[in-house]
N, C-alpha and C positions, 0 to 999 in steps of 0.2 A: 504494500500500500504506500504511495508515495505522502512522501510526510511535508507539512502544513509550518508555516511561522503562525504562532496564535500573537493576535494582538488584541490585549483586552484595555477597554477604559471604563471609566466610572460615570453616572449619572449624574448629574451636576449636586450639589447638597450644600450644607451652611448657609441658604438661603441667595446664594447664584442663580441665576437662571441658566446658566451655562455652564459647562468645563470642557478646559481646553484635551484633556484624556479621551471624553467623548467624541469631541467633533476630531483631532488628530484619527483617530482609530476610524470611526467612521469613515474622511475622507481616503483612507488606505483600502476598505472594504472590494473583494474581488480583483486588487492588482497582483500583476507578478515582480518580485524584485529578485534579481541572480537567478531565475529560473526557476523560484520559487511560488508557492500559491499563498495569500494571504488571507488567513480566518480570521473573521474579525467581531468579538464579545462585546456589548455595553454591560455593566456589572451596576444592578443596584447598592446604591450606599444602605447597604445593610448586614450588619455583621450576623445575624442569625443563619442566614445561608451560603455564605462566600465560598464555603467549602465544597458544600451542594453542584454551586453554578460553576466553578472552577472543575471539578470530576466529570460532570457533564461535557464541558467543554474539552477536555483531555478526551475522553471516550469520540467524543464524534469528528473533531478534526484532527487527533491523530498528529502531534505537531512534535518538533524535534527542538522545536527554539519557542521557549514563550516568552513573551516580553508585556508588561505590568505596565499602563500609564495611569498616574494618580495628578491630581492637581495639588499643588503646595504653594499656595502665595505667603510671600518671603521671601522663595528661593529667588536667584537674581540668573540663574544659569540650570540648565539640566543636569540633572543630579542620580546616578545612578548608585543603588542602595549595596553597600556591600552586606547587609547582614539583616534579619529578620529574628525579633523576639518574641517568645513566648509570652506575651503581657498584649491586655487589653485593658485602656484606660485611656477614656477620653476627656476632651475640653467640650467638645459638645455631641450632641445629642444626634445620632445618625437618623437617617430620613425616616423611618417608623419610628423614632423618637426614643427610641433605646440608650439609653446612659451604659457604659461599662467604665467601672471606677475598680484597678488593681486585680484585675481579674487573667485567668491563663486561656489562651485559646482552645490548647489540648492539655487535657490533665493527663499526666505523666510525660508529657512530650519533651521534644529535648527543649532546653533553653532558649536557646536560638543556633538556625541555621542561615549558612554563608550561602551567597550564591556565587555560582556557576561561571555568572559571566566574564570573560578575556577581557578585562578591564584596560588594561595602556592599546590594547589593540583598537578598542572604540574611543579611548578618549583620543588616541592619537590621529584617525580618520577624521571625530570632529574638528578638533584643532586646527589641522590642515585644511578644511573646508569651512572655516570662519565660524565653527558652531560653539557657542561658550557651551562649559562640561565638567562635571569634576564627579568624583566620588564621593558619595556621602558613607558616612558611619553610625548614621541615626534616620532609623525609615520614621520612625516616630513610634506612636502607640495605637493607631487609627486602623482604620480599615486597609488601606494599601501594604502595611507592616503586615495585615493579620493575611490579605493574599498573599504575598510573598511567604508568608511563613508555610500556609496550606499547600501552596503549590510546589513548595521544596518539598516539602514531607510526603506529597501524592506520587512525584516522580523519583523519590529517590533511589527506590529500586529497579529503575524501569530501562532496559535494553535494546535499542543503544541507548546509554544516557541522554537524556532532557538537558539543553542550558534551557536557565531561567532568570529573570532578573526584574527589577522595579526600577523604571525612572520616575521621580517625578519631576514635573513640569512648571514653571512658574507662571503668574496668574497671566493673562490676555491685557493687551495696551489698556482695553475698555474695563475689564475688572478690577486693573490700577489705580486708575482713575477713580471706578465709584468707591472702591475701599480707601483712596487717601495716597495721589500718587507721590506724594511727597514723601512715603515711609515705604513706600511695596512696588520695587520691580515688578517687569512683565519681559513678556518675550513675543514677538509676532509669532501667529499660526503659523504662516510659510516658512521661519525658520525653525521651529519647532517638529512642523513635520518632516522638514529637510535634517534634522539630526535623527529622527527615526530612521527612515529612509536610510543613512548613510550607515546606522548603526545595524537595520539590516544585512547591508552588505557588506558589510565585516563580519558578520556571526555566520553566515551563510557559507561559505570557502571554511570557515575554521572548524567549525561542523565536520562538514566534509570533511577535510584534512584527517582531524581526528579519530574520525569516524569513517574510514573509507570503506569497509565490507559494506557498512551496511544497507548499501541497495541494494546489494545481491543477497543478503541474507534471506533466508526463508522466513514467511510469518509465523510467528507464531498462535497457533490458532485461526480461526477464520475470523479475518476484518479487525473488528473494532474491540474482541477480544484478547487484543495484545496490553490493553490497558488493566493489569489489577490493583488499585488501589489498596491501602493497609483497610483494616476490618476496625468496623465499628467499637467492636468489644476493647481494640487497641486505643483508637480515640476516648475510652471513656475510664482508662486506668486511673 
């Protein structure tokens, strides 16, 4: 089964009308980049199911690279997350209105998980293509941390390996402005989606590279039952 870049973004929340996670991912929706086909998620801001919608998502598109867009205003540049915690605890209240204050996502799960992603390999394609980038060490405590953390732990047994990873994205020129543009960076959509884009194409060859059997490898199993995610009884140690 030929395998899929998943790109997922968020529903707008905090009382936005937009996020730029959503419209980026969306405008990527049925392109091909390096030869690739691109699946593309909108993910409600809601932490009760992220795990749900993320399993689902693995299962049917079948994807080797997934890539995470969350919205963060503050950030001044694209920020890919090196690391994913086991904690939920918010400043506000997700779109069904849900408070989590010091809470774990999986009980017994590991701490936190690192991801995946060839980090100098992407920051250095943006860089050279004029795209500000950096790596961050703190996904936060929100819902984009809590996908990141779910979708390391769904894939990390899974062959060939999954890369995976979370940017997040700084708020739109127009959401600068109505939050107070004198204290909160933005970043245009065009360039924003131009550092996906570039970051695709970096992940894509390194993939590959790393992974070279695995077009020829045989499925295993028929279709979309190459994905077995860990068991419930595990999530609820």
């Amino acid at each position: 089964m030929a395998k899929h870049v998943l790109i997922a973004g968020f529903e707008p929340f905090g009382g936005d009308k937009v996020s730029p996670s959503e419209m980026v991912a969306r405008s990527l929706d049925g392109r091909m980049i390096s030869g690739r086909s691109l699946a593309v998620r909108v993910i409600p801001v809601e932490t009760r199911n992220v795990r749900e919608r993320f399993e689902q998502a693995l299962v049917q598109d079948n994807p080797d690279i997934v890539i995470i867009l969350a919205q963060a205003g503050g950030r001044s540049a694209l920020a890919m997350e090196r690391v994913a915690v086991n904690v939920l605890d918010f400043e506000i209240p997700d779109n069904v209105g849900v408070m989590r204050k010091g809470d774990v996502i999986t009980r017994g799960g590991a701490d936190a998980r690192l991801s995946n992603i060839p980090f100098t390999s992407v920051l250095d394609s943006w860089h050279a293509n004029g795209v500000p980038g950096y790596v961050s060490n703190s996904a936060g405590t929100y819902i984009g941390n809590q996908a990141l953390y779910e979708v390391l732990g769904l894939t990390e047994a899974a062959a060939p390996p999954v890369v995976a990873g979370l940017v997040h994205v700084p708020y739109l020129p127009a959401q600068a402005i109505a939050a107070g543009s004198e204290s909160n960076p933005s970043m245009s959509f065009d360039l924003v989606k131009k550092g996906i884009e570039l970051m695709i194409e970096t992940l894509v060859p390194w993939v590959e590279q790393r992974t070279p059997d695995a077009k020829a490898a045989p499925a295993r199993g028929q279709g979309k039952s190459l994905w077995i995610p860990r068991g419930v009884k595990e999530a609820e140690r």
